[in-house]
Backbone as CSV, one residue per row, in Angstrom:
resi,resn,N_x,N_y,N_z,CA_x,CA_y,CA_z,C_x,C_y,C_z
1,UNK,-60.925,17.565,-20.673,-60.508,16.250,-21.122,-60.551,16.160,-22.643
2,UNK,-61.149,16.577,-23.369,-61.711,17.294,-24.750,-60.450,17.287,-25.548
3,UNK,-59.782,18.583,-25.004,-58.543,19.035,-25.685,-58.192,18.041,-25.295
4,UNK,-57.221,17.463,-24.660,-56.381,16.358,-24.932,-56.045,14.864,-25.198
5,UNK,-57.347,15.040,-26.344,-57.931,13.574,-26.571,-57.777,13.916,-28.168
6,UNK,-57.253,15.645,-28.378,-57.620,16.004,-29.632,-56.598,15.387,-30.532
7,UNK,-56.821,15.378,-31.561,-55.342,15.174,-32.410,-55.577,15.929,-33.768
8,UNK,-54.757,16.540,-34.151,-54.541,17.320,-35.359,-55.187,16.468,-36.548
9,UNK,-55.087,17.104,-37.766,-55.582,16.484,-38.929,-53.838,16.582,-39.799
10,UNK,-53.300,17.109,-39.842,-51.897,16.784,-40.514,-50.560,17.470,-39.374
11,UNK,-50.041,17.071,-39.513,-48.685,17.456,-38.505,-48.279,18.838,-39.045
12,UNK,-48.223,19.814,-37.663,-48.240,21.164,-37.708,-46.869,21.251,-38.443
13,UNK,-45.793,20.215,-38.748,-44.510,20.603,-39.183,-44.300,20.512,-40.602
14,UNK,-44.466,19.488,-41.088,-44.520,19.055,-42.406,-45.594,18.686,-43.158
15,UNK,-46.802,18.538,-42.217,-48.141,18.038,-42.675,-48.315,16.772,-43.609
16,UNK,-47.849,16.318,-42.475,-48.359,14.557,-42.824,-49.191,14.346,-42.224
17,UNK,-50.639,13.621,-43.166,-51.953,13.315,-42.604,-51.570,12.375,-41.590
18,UNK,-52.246,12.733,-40.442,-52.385,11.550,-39.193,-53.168,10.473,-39.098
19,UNK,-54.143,11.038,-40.322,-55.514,9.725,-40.195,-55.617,8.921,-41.633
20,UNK,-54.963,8.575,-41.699,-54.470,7.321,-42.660,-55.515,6.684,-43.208
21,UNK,-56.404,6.083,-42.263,-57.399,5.347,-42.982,-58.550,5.003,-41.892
22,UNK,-60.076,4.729,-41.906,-60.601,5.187,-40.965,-59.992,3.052,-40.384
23,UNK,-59.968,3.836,-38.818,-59.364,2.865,-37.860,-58.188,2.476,-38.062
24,UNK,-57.721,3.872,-38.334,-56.387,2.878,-38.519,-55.457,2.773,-36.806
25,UNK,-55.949,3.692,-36.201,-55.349,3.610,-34.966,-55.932,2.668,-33.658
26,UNK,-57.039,2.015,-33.944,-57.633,0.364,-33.540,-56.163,0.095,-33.518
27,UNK,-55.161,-0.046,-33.784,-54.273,-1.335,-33.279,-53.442,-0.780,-32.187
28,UNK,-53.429,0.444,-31.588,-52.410,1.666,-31.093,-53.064,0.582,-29.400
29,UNK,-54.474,-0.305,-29.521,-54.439,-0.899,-28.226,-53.547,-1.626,-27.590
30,UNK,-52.794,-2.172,-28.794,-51.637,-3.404,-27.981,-50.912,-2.536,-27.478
31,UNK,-49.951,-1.606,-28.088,-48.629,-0.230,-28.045,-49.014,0.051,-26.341
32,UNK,-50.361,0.475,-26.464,-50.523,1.111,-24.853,-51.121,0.085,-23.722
33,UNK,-51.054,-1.301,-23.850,-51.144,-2.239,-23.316,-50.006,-2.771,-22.554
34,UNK,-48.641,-2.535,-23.910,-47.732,-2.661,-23.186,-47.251,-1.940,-22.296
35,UNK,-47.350,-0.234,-22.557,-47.010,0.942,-21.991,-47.686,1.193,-20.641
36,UNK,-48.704,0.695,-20.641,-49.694,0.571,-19.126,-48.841,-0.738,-18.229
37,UNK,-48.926,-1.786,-19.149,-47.960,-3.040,-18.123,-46.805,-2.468,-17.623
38,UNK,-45.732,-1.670,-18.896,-44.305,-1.346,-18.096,-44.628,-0.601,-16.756
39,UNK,-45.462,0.746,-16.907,-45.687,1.604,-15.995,-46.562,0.579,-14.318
40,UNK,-47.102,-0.408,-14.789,-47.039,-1.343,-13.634,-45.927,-1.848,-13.127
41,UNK,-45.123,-2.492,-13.945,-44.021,-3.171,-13.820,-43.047,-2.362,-13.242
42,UNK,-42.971,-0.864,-13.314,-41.950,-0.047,-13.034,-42.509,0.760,-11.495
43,UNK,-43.587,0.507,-11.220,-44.283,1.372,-10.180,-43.982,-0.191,-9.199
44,UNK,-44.541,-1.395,-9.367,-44.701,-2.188,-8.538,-42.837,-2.403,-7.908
45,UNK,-41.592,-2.293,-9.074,-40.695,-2.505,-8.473,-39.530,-1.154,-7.826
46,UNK,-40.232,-0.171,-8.360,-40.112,1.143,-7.119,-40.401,1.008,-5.746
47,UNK,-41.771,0.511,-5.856,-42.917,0.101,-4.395,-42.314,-0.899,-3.594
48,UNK,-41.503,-2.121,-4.500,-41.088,-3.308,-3.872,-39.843,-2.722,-3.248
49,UNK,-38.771,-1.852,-3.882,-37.571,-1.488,-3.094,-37.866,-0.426,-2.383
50,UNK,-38.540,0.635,-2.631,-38.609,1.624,-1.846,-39.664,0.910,0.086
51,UNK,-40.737,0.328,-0.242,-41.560,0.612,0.895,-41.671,-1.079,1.249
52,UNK,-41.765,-1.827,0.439,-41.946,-3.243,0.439,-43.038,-3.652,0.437
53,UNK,-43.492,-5.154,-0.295,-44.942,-6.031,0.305,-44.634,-6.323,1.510
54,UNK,-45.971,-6.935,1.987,-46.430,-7.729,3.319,-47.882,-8.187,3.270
55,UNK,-47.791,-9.383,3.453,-49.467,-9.930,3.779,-50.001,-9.565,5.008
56,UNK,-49.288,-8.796,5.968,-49.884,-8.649,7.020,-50.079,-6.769,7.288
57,UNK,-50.180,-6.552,6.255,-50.841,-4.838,6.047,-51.584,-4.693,4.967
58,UNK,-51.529,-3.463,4.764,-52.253,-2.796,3.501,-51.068,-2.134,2.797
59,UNK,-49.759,-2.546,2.203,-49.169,-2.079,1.593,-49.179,-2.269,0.282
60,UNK,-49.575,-3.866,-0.118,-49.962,-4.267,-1.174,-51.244,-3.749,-1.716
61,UNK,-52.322,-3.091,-1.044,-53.718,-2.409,-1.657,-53.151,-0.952,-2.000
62,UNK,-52.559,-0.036,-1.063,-52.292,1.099,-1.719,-51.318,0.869,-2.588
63,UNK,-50.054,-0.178,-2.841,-49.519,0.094,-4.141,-50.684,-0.101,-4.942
64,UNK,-51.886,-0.929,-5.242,-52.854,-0.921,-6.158,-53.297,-0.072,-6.496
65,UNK,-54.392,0.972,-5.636,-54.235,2.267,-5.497,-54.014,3.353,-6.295
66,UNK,-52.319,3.239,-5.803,-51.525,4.657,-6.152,-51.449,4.185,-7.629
67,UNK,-51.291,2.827,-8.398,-50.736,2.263,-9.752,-52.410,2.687,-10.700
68,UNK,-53.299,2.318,-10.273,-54.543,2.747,-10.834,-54.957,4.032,-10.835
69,UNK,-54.111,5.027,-10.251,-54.584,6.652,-10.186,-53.846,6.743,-11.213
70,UNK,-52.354,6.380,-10.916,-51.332,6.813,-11.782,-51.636,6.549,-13.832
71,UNK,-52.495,4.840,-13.836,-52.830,4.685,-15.130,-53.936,5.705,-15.877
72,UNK,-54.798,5.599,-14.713,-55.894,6.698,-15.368,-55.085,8.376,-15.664
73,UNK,-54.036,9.041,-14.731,-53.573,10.324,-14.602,-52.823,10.043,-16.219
74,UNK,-51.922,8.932,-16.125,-51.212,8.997,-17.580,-51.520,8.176,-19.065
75,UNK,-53.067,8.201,-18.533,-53.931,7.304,-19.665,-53.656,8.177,-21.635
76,UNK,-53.579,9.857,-20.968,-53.603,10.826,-22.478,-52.163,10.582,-22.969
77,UNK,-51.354,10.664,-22.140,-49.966,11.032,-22.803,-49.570,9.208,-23.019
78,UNK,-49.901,8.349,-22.456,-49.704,6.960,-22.992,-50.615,6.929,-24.304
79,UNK,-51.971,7.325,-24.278,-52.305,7.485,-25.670,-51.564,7.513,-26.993
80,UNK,-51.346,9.550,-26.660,-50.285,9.638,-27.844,-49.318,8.990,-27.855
81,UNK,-48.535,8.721,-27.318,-47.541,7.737,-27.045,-47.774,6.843,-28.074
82,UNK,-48.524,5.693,-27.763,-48.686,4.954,-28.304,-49.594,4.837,-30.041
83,UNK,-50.012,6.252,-30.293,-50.569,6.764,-31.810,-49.206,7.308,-32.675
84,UNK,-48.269,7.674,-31.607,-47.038,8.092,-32.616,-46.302,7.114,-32.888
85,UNK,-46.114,5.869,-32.197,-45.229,4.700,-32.241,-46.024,3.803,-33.375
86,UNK,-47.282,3.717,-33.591,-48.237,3.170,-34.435,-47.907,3.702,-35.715
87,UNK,-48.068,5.066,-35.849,-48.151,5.727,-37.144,-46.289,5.675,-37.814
88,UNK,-45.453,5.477,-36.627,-43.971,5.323,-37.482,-43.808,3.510,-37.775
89,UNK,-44.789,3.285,-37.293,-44.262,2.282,-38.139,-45.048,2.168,-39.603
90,UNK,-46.172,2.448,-39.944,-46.120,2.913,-40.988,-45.965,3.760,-41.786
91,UNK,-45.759,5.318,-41.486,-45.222,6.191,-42.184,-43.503,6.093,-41.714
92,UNK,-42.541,5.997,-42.530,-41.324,6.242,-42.425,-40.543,7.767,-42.827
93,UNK,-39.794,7.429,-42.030,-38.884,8.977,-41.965,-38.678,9.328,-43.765
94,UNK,-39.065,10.617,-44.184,-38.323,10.929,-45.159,-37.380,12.352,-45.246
95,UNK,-35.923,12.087,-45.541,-35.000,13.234,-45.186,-35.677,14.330,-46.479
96,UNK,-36.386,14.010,-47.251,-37.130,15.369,-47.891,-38.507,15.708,-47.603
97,UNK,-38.884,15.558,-46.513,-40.262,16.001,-45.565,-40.350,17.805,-45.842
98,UNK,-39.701,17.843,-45.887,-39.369,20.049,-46.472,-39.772,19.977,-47.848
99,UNK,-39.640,19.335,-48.910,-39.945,19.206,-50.042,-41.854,18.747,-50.075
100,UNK,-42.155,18.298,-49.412,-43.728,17.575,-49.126,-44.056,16.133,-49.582
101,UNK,-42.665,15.074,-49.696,-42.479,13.865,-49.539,-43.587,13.064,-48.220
102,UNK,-44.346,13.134,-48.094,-45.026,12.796,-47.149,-46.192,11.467,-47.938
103,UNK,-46.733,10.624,-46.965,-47.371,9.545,-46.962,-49.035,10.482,-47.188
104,UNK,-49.430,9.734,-48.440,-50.767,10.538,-48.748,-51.606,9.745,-47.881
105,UNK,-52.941,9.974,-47.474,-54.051,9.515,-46.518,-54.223,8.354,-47.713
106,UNK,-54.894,6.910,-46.987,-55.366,5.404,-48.132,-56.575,5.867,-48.584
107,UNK,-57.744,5.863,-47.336,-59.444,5.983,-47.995,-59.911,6.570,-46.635
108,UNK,-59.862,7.886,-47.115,-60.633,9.061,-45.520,-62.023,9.328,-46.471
109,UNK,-63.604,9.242,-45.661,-64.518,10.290,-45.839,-64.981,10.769,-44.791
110,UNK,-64.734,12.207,-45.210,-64.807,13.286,-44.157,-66.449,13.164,-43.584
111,UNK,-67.287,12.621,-44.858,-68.240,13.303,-44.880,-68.769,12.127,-43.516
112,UNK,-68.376,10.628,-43.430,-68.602,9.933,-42.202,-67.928,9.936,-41.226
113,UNK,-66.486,10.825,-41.208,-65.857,11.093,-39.988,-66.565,10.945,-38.864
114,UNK,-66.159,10.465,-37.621,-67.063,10.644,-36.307,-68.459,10.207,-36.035
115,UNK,-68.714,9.133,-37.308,-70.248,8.603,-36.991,-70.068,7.427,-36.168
116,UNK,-69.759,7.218,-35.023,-69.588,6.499,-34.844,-70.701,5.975,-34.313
C-alpha cells in the first residue's frame, strides 16, 4: 500500500516540483469528493438499469456493498487523480518545459518534511 501512496519529488519528465508548499495538496479533498460521488453516481445508475432497486430484497444493500469495495479498491488512483487536477490548476502548461520553464517550489523544509 506504501508504494502507491508514493509520489515523486519532481516529475520524472521535466521536473517540476510536485510539492509546492507544505499542504498544499489539503485541498485535492474536494477534487476526490467529487470523484468518489461520480463513481457512486455512475455505479448506482449501472445497478439501477442493469439489475434494479426493490424494497422487498437485498438488492439495494449489495449495490452498497459492491459501491464501498469499489471506493476503497479505487481510493489510490482517485487520489492521484485528484493531486494532478489540483496541481494544474496551479502550475500551468508551459510549451518550453524542455528548456526548464517550470514553477519553482513557494516555502518547502525538507528538514520538517513528514513531521507530522
Amino acid at each position: 500500500m506504501k508504494l502507491t501512496m508514493k509520489m515523486h519529488d519532481k516529475c520524472p519528465v521535466c521536473g517540476q516540483p510536485l510539492d509546492m508548499e507544505p499542504g498544499f495538496y489539503y485541498g485535492t479533498n474536494m477534487i476526490s469528493y467529487v470523484l468518489a460521488v461520480l463513481v457512486c453516481v455512475a455505479t448506482l445508475v449501472l445497478w439501477w438499469t442493469t439489475i434494479g432497486f426493490s424494497l422487498k430484497d437485498s438488492r439495494f444493500f449489495w449495490w452498497m456493498g459492491i459501491n464501498a469495495f469499489l471506493l476503497v479498491a479505487l481510493q489510490p488512483p482517485l487520489m492521484r487523480i485528484s493531486r494532478t487536477v489540483w496541481l494544474a490548476f496551479f502550475v500551468m502548461y508551459s510549451p518550453k518545459w524542455r528548456e526548464g520553464d517550470i514553477v519553482e517550489q513557494y516555502s518547502v523544509n525538507k528538514e520538517q518534511a513528514a513531521n507530522w
